[in-house]
N, C-alpha and C positions, 0 to 999 in steps of 0.2 A: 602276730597277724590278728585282725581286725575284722569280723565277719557280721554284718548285717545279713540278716535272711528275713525277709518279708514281717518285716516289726511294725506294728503298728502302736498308735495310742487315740483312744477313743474317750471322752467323758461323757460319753453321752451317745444313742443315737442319731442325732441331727450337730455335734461337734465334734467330730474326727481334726484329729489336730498331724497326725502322721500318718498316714496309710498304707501298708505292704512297704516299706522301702527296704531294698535291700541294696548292697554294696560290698568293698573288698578292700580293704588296706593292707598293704605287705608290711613287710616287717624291714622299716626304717622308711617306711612311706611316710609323706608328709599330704593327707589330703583334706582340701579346704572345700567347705558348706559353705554355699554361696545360694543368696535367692532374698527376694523382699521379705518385710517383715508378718508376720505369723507363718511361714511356710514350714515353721517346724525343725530349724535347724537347731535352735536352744534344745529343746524339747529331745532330737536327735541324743545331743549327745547328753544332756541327763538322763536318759536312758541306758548308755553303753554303761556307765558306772551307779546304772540301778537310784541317783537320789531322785527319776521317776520311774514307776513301775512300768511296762509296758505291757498293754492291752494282750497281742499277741507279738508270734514269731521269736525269734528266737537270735540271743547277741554269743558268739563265742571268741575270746580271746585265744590264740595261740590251742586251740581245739576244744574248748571247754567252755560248755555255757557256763557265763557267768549268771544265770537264774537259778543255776542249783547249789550255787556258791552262799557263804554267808556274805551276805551282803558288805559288812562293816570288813573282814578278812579279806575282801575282792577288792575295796577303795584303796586300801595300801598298796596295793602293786598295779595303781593306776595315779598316776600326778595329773592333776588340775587345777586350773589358771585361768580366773576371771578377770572380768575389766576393773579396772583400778587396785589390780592387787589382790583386794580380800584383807589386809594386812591384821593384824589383831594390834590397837594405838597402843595399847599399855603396855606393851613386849618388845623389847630392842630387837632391831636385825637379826641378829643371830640368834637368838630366840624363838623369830618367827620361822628363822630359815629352819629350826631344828623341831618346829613342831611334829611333820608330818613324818620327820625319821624317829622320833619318840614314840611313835604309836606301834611301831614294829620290834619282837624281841632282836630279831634277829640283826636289824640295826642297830637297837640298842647297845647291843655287846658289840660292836664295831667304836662305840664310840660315838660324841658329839657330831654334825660334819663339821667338816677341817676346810681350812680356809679354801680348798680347791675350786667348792659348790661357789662359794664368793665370786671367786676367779673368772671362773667360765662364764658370768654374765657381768665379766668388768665391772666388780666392786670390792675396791679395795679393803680387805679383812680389818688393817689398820686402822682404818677413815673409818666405814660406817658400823662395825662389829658393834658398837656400844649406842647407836643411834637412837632414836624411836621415829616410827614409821614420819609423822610430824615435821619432821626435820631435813627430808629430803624432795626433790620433785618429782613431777607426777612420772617421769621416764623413770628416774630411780627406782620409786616403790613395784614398779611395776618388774624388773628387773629383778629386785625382790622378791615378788611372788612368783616368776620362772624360776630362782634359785629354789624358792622351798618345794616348788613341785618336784623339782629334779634330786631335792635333798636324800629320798630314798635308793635314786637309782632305779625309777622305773621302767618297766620295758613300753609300756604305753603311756602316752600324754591327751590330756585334753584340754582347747585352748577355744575359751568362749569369747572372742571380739576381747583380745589380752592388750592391742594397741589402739583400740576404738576411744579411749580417752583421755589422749597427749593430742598436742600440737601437730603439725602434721612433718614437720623437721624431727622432731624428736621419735613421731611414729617411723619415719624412713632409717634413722639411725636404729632403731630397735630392729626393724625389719632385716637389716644388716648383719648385723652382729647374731639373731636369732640362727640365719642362713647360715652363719660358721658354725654357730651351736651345734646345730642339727648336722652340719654335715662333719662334726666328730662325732656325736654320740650315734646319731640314726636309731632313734627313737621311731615309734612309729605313731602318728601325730594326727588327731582328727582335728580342725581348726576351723573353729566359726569366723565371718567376718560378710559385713554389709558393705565391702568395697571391693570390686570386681578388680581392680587394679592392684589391690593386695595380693589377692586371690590367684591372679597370675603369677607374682613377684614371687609368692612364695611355696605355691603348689606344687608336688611331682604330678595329681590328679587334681580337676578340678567336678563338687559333685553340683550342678545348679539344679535347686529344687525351685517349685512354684507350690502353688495352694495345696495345703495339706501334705507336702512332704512328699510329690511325687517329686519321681527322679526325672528329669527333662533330658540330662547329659551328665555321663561322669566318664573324663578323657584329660587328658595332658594337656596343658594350655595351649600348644602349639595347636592340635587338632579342635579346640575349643573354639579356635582362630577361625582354623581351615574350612570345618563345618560347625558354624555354629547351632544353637539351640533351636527347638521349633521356634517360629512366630507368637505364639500364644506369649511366651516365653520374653520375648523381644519387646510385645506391645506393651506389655505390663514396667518394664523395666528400661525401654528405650534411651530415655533421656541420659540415664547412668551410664548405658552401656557406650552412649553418644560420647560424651565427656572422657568414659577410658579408651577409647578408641579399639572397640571392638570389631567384625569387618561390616556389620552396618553401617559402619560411620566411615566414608571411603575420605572424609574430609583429615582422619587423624592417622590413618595408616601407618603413614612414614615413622609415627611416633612408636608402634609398637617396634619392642625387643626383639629383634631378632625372628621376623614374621617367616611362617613355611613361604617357599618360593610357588 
């Protein structure tokens, strides 16, 4: 579990980039930051895994601030997964996948991972074990870097806009295949992403921040639906939410999945 308590991050007086936000992830929850760009969702979760400090408040994993943890001993039993991978070009696949299980004794005496980590995000051990990142496409590498975050066997993940730069076919098939992921492992998942319609597809929660990181709404898509966010919220971001067919938009209704009655 996953505990925001009133975190902020300030650089300044008059730059407040996060403000008090607090929030709840359970344990195999998958919940998606959602909101324009500076509202502090990056910022959000560099936070949970400390590579930024935050100003105040307090982040606890499973009951335990991770502020009183050493820092570098709290990143290994936290998997992360940026946009285009992260890949290291000089390192084969496996390689890469085995980086972040190397950094743990306790992996380490387990062993390399085994083709399994491969497996679970459909890539053949065969095919690409001997690759380099270069050699494959952008769904691929990306595929690759969900393998290495999961390569330790984390009980928490963090996924900063992981499908924000593929195609938008190849983002829907990632999208796909993640949703089986998670629903074996149940991981517990904070997930950045600047598309409302992700954001649905793939949330148990969805949290929409506006400027500076307040919370506007954090609810299940369905009730996202039902009652949506204030206006403040809506004016800033209308046009998008136009387009996913949020229920301001009575023109796309029919389109959403499976809408509350």
């Amino acid at each position: 579990m996953i505990t925001l308590e009133r975190i902020s991050k300030s650089y300044g007086p008059d730059n407040m980039a996060v403000a008090e936000l607090s929030l709840e992830v359970g344990d195999g929850e998958l919940a998606v930051l959602v909101g324009p760009s500076g509202c502090g969702k990056t910022t959000t979760l560099r936070m949970i895994n400390r590579l930024i400090e935050p100003t105040s408040g307090r982040i606890l994993i499973n009951g335990e601030n991770v502020l009183d943890q050493n820092p570098v001993h709290m990143r290994r039993g936290i998997g992360y997964v940026i946009q285009q991978g992260g890949l290291f070009p000089h390192r084969r696949i496996f390689d890469n996948v085995a980086t972040v299980r190397g950094c743990s004794a306790g992996q380490r005496a387990r062993g390399a991972p085994g083709e399994r980590v491969a497996e679970l995000v459909g890539l053949d051990p065969a095919s690409y074990g001997r690759r380099f990142p270069h050699e494959l496409s952008g769904g691929e590498r990306q595929r690759v870097g969900v393998a290495r975050a999961l390569g330790a066997d984390p009980p928490v993940l963090l996924m900063d806009e992981p499908f924000g730069a593929v195609d938008p076919v190849t983002r829907g098939r990632l999208q796909n295949q993640f949703l089986e992921l998670q629903h074996e492992l149940k991981k517990s998942i904070v997930f950045v992403t600047h598309d409302i319609e992700e954001a649905a597809k793939l949330g148990d929660r969805i949290a929409v921040l506006s400027t500076v990181g307040v919370l506007e709404q954090y609810d299940t898509p369905a009730r996202c639906w039902a009652d949506p966010p204030p206006r403040s919220w809506r004016t800033s971001w209308g046009r998008t939410a136009e387009c996913a067919g949020w229920p301001w938009s009575r023109s796309r209704r029919a389109t959403w999945p499976n809408p509350p009655a």
